[in-house]
DRENVEXTI-980218 format. One record per residue (C-alpha): residue number from 1; residue in one letter; x, y, z. Coordinates in steps of 0.1 Angstrom, whole numbers. Layout:
<atoms>
ATOM;NUM;A;X;Y;Z
...
</atoms>
This chain:
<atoms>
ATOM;1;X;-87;296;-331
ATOM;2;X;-90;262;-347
ATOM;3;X;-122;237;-341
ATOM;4;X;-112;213;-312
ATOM;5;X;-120;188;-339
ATOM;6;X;-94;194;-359
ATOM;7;X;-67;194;-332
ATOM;8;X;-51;164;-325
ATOM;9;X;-53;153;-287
ATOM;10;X;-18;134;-287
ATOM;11;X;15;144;-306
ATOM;12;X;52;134;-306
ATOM;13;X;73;164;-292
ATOM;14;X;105;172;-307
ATOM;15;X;126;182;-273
ATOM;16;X;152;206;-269
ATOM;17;X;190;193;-260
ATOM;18;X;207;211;-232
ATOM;19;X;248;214;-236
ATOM;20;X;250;222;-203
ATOM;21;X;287;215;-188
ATOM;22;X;276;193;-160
ATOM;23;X;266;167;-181
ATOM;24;X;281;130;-194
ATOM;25;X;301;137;-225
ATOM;26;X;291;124;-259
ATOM;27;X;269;90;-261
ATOM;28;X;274;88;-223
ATOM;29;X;248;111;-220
ATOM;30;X;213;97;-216
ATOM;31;X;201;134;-231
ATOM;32;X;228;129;-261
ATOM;33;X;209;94;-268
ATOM;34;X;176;105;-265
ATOM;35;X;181;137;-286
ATOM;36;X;191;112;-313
ATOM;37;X;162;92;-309
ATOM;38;X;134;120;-325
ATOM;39;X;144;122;-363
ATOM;40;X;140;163;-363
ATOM;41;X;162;165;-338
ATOM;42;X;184;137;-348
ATOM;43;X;186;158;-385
ATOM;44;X;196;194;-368
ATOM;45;X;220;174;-344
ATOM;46;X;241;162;-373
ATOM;47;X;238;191;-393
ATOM;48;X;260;205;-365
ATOM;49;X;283;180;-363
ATOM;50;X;265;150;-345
ATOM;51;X;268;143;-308
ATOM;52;X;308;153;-301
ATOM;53;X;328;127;-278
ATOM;54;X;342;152;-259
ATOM;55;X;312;175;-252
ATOM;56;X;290;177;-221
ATOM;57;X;256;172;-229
ATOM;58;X;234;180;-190
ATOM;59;X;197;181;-202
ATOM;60;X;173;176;-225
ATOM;61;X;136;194;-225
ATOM;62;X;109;168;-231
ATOM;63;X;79;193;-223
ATOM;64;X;85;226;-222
ATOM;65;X;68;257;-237
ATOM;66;X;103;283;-218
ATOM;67;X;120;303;-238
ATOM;68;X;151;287;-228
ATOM;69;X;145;255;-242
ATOM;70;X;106;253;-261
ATOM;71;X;96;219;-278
ATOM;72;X;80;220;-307
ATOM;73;X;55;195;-324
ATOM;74;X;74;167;-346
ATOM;75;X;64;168;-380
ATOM;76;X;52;201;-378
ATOM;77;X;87;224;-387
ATOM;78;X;83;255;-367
ATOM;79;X;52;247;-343
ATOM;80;X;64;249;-308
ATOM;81;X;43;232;-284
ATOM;82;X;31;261;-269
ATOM;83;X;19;272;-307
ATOM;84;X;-2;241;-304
ATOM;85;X;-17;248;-269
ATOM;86;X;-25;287;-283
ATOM;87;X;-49;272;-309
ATOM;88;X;-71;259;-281
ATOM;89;X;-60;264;-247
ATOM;90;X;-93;254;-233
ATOM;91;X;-88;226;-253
ATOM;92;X;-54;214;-240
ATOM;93;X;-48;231;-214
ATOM;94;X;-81;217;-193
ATOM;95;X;-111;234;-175
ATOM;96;X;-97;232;-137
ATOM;97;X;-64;245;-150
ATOM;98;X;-80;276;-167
ATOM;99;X;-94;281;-135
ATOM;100;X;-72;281;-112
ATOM;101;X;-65;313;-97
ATOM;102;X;-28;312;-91
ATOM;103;X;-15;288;-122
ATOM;104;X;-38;311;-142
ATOM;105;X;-17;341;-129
ATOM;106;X;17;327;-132
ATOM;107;X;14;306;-161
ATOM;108;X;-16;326;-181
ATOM;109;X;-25;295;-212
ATOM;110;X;5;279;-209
ATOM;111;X;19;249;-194
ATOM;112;X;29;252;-154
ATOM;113;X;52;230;-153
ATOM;114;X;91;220;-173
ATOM;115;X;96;185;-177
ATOM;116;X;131;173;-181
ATOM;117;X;159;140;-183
ATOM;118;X;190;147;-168
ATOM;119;X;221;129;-175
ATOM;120;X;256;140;-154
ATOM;121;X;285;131;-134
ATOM;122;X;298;159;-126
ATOM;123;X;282;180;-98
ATOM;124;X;256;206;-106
ATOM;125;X;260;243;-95
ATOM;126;X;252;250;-52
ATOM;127;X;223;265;-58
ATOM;128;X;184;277;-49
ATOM;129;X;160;287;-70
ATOM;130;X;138;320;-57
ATOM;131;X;105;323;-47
ATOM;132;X;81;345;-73
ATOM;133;X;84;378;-53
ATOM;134;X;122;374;-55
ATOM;135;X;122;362;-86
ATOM;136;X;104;393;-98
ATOM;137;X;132;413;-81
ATOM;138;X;162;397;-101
ATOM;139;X;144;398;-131
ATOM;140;X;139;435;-131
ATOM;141;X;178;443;-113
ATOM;142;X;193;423;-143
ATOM;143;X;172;442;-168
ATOM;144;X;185;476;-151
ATOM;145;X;218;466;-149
ATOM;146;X;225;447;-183
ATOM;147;X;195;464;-204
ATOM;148;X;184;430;-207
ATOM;149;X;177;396;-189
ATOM;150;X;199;367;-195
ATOM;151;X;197;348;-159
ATOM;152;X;166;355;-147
ATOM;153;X;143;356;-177
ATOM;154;X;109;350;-158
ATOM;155;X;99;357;-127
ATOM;156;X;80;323;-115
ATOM;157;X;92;300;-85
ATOM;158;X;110;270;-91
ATOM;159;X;101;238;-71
ATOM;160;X;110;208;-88
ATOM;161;X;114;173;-79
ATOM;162;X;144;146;-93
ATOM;163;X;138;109;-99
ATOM;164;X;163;87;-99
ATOM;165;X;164;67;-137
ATOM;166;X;199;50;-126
ATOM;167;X;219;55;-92
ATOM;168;X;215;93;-80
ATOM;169;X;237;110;-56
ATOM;170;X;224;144;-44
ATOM;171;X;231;172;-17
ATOM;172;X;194;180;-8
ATOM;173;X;191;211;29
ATOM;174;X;212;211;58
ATOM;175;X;222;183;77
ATOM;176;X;199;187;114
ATOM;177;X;218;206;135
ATOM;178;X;224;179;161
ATOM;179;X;236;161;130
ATOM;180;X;259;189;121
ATOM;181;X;273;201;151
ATOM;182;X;285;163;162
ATOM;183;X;299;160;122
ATOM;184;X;319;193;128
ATOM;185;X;329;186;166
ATOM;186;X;346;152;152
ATOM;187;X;361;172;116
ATOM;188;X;389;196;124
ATOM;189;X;398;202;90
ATOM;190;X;361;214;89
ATOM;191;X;361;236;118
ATOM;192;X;384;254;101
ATOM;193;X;356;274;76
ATOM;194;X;341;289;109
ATOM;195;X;351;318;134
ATOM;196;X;352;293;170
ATOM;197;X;325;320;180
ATOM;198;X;305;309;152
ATOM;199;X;308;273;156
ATOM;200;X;304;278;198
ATOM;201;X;273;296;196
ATOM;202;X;258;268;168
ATOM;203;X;272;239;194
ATOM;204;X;251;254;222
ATOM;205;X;220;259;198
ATOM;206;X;227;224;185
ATOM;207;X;221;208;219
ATOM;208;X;193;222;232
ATOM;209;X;165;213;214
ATOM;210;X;159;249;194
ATOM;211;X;133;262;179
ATOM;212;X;132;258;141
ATOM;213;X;138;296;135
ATOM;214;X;168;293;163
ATOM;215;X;182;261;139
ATOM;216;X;175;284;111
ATOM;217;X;192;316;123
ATOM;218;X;222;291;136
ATOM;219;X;225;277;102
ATOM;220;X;224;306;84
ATOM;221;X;256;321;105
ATOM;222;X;272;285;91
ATOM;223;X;266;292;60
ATOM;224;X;272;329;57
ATOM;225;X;307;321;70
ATOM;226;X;315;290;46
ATOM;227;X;304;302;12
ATOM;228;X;323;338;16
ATOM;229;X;355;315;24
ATOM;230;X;384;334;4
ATOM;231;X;395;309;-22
ATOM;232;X;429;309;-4
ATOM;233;X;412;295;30
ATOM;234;X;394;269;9
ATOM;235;X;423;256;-7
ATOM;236;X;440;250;27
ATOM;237;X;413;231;42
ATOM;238;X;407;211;8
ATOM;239;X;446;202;11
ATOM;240;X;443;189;50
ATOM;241;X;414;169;37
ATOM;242;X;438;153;11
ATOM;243;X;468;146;36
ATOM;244;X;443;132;58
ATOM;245;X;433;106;36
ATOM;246;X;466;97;25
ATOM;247;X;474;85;61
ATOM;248;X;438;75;73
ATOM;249;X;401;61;57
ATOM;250;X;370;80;51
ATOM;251;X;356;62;82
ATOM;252;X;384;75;105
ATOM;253;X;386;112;90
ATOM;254;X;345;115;92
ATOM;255;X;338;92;117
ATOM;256;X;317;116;140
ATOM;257;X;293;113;105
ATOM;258;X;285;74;108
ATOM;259;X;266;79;136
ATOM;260;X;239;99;109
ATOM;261;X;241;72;83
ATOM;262;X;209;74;64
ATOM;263;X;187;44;64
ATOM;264;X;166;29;35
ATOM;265;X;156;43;1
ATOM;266;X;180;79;13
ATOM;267;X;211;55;13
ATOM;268;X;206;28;-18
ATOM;269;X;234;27;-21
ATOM;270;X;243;11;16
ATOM;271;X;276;31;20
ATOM;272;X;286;46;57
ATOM;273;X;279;83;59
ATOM;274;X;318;86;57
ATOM;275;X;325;70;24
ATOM;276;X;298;89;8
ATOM;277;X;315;121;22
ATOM;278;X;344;110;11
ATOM;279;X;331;100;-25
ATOM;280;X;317;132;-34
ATOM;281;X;343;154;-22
ATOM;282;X;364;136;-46
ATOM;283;X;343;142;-75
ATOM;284;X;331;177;-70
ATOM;285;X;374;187;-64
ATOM;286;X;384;167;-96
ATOM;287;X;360;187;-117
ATOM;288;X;364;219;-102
ATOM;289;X;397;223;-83
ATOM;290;X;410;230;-49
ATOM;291;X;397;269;-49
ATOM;292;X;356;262;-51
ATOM;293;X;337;267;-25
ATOM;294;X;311;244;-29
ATOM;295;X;329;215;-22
ATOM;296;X;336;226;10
ATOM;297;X;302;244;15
ATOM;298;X;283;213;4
ATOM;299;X;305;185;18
ATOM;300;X;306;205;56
ATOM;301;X;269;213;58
ATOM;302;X;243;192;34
ATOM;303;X;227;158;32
ATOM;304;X;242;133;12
ATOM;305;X;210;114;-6
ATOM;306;X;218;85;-25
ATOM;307;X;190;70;-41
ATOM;308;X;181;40;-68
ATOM;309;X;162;43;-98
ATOM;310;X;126;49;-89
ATOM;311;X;128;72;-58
ATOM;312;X;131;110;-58
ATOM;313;X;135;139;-39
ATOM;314;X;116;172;-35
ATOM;315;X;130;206;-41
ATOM;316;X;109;240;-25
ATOM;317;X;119;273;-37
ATOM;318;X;146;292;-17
ATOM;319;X;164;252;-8
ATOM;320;X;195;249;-11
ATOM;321;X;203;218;-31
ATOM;322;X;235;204;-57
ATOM;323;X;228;174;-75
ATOM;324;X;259;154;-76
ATOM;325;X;258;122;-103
ATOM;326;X;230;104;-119
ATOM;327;X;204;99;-146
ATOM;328;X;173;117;-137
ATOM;329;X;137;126;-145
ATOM;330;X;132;161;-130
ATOM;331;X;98;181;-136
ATOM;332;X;95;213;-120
ATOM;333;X;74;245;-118
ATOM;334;X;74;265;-157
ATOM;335;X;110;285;-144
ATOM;336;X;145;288;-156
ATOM;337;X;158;308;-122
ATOM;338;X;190;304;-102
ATOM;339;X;209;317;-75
ATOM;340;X;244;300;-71
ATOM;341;X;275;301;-63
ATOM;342;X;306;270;-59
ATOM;343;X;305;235;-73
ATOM;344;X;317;255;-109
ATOM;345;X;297;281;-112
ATOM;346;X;307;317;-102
ATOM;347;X;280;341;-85
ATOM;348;X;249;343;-101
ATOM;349;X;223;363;-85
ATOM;350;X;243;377;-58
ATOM;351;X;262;360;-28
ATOM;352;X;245;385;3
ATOM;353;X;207;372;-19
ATOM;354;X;217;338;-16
ATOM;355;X;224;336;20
ATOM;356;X;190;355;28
ATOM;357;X;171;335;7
ATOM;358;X;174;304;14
ATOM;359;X;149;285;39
ATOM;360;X;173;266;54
ATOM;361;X;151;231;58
ATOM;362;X;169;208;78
ATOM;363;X;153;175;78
ATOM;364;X;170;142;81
ATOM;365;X;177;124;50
ATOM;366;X;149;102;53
ATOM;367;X;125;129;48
ATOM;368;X;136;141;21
ATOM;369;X;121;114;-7
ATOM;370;X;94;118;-27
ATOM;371;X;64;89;-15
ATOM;372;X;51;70;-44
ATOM;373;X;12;48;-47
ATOM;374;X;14;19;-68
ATOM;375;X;-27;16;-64
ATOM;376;X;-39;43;-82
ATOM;377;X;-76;51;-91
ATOM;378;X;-71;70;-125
ATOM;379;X;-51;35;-131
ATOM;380;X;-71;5;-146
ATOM;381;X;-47;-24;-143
ATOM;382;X;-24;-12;-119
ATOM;383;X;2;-7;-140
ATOM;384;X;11;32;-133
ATOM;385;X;25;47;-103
ATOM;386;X;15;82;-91
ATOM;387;X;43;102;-67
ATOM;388;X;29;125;-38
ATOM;389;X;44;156;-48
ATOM;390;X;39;185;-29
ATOM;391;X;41;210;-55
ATOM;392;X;9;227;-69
ATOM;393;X;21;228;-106
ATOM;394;X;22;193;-114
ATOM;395;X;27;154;-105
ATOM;396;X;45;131;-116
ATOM;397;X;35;92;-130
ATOM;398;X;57;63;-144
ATOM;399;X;39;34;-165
ATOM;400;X;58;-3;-163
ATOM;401;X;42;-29;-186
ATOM;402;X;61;-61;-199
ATOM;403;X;45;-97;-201
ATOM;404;X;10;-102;-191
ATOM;405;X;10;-64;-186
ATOM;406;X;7;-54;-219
ATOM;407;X;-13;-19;-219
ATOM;408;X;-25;3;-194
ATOM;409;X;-53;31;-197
ATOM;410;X;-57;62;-175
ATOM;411;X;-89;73;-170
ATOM;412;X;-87;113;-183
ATOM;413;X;-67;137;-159
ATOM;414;X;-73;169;-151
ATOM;415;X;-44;188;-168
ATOM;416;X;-24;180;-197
ATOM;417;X;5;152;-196
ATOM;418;X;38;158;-211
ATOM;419;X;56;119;-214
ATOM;420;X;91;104;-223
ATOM;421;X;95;64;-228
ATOM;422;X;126;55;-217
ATOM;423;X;126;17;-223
ATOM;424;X;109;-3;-249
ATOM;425;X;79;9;-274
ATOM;426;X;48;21;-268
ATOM;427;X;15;28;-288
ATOM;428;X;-5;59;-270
ATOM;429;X;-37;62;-280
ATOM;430;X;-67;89;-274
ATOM;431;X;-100;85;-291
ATOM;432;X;-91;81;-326
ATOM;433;X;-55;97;-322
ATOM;434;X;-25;75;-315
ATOM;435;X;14;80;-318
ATOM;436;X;41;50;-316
ATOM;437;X;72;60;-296
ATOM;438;X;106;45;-289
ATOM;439;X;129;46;-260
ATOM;440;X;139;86;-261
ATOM;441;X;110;97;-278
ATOM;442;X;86;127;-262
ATOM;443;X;51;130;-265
ATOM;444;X;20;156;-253
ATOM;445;X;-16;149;-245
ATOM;446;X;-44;173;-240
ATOM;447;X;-63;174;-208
ATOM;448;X;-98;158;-204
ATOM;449;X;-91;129;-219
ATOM;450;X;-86;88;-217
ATOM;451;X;-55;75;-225
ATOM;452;X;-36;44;-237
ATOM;453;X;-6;24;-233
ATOM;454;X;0;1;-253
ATOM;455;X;34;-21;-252
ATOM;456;X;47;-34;-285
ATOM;457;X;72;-56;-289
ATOM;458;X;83;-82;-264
ATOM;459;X;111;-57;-246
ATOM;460;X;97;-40;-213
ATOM;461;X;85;-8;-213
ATOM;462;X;86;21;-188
ATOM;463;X;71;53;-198
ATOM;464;X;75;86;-174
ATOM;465;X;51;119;-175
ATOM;466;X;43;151;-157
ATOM;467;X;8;163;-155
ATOM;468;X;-15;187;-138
ATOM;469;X;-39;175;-116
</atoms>
């Protein structure tokens, strides 16, 4: 183990570009341009080619220590970032961390969390991520089945949360059932997914006033029903959605849906729960055809969030969720897991898990968005902005400086901070280290310590991080 005082306590990360398919092709992508912006990076991207017009590029890893995807330290060829935090975890990693019963079990001297940009506009797959137990259980399924693990490769939950860097469109849990049942009365093309038993017995739930395991076991019959739809059966109802809107608007075809348009920061966008209907059902069957699920599925059942840059949504293991289009922050717990199935992606992880798994939340839209504190007390000039998440593994911050707010120090957290900037230039400093970042750039600092921000230049600068606290 090295001395502590010969580690540095900030370093520029080099992250890890995600192809995935979902994502803006080319320079579109906001993960294409940021991988270009870290030289290492930049040097293996071209040695491959360079970014390619015509190719997807979904994510890119800005502090992660999972297989999938590990950072490493920039300037240091071959030292991943969780090579740096296994020199000194105690070190990095923080006192309260080490000692926390259940990150120390899950995550034993590593990071707890993943912290991401996403950049798509294409929908992502319908999906959940499992809790730990089940997680577990795929893991060791897929090992016995393959001889090896290729989907599930770790067996922690995943709870994330998504913030909106420009416009973001996202189905996030099931519509309330009052919601749903009056969105399905006034849809016949989307009564059409259900047995009329089905959709009788979730009417007469719907109106009176269940309990939330009734909404839950009503909701599940929903569901179970839509996502085994024969491909056959969805392509019907997909193609009496189009001749509908060839004769009549969104606002007539999904009327009974207006009533539920979502107020404030769920609907930024200020469209009518109709057009928004209308909108992503468009996108989701030019990307993936007239025979996927999910675009029935998701379209029939889910919230439609549509938020602005700045506000986020949460994610709990076992929720069902599809982000749609957008340019995103997401941080979530240290997991790669996924059960899907629709929006593109065929079954993963099993259809009969996916339909017991999930918790089927059903909150209105408006509770579904991550609260934020601009009056912070590890803050000094009121320059940083903490969100409330409710997820043990980490919390997120975002940093604005610009004129007459030139630099802004945080008094030392708890955990350590994995960052991105992602306008403008910043100096972070820590004692007597200090790296100088650009838009796109990555960084890591150790726990336990006071930090810097300092803006250079005269553009604005935002800077985003995940920590544990």
């Amino acid at each position: 183990m090295a001395s502590s005082s010969q580690l540095p306590s900030v370093v520029q990360l080099k992250p890890f570009l995600q192809p995935f398919p979902y994502g803006r092709e080319g320079m579109d992508s906001w993960a294409a341009q940021y991988a270009l912006a870290t030289p290492s990076l930049k040097a293996g991207v071209e040695k491959d080619g360079g970014i390619k017009a015509s190719q997807p590029y979904g994510e890119i890893w800005l502090g992660s220590t999972h297989q999938n995807g590990p950072c490493e330290v920039e300037g240091k060829e071959g030292e991943s970032l969780k090579d740096l935090i296994q020199k000194d975890p105690r070190f990095y990693l923080g006192e309260k961390l080490l000692n926390d019963q259940q990150m120390a079990s899950q995550y034993p001297n590593d990071l707890p969390y993943l912290f991401k940009v996403l950049s798509f506009d294409k929908p992502l797959p319908l999906q959940c991520h499992p809790d730990k137990t089940l997680g577990g259980k795929l893991m060791d399924e897929e090992k016995r089945k393959l001889g090896k693990n290729s989907d599930f490769v770790d067996s922690n939950a995943k709870p994330e949360v998504g913030v909106a860097l420009s416009p973001f469109t996202a189905f996030v849990g099931f519509r309330p059932p009052e919601q749903l049942a009056a969105t399905l009365r006034g849809t016949p093309e989307l009564q059409q997914m259900f047995k009329d038993s089905t959709l009788e017995s979730f009417y007469q739930v719907a109106s009176s006033s269940p309990s939330d395991d009734q909404a839950k076991a009503a909701l599940r019959s929903l569901f179970h029903e839509a996502i085994n739809l024969p491909k056959s059966k969805v392509k019907s109802i997909v193609q009496a959605l189009q001749a509908r809107f060839k004769k009549d608007s969104a606002d007539v075809v999904f009327a009974a849906a207006n009533e539920f348009t979502p107020q404030g920061e769920a609907n930024a966008s200020g469209e009518t729960e109709a057009t928004a209907m209308k909108r992503v059902f468009e996108i989701g069957l030019k990307t993936y055809g007239e025979e996927d699920v999910g675009v029935l599925a998701s379209l029939a059942l889910m919230n439609i969030l549509r938020l602005r840059a700045g506000e986020g949504t949460w994610i709990l293991a076992d929720d069902l969720h599809a982000y749609v289009e957008g340019d995103i922050i997401e941080c979530m717990a240290n997991s790669d897991n996924m059960v899907a199935h629709g929006l593109g992606t065929s079954e993963q992880g099993g259809i009969s898990t996916f339909v017991e798994m999930l918790s089927y939340r059903h909150l209105p839209a408006e509770k579904l968005l991550v609260s934020h504190d601009d009056v912070w007390s590890k803050s000094e000039n009121g320059y940083a902005r903490l969100y409330n998440v409710p997820i043990a593994e980490f919390d997120l911050l975002a940093i604005f400086l610009s004129t007459g707010r030139n630099f802004e120090r945080l008094s030392p957290l708890d955990g350590p901070l994995c960052f991105v900037v992602t306008q403008g230039e910043v100096t972070v400093s820590t004692g007597d280290d200090s790296v100088t970042l650009t838009k796109g750039q990555a960084g890591f600092v150790k726990a336990g310590t006071e930090v810097k921000f300092t803006r250079e230049g005269e553009a604005p600068t935002q800077v985003w991080g995940a920590f544990y606290q």
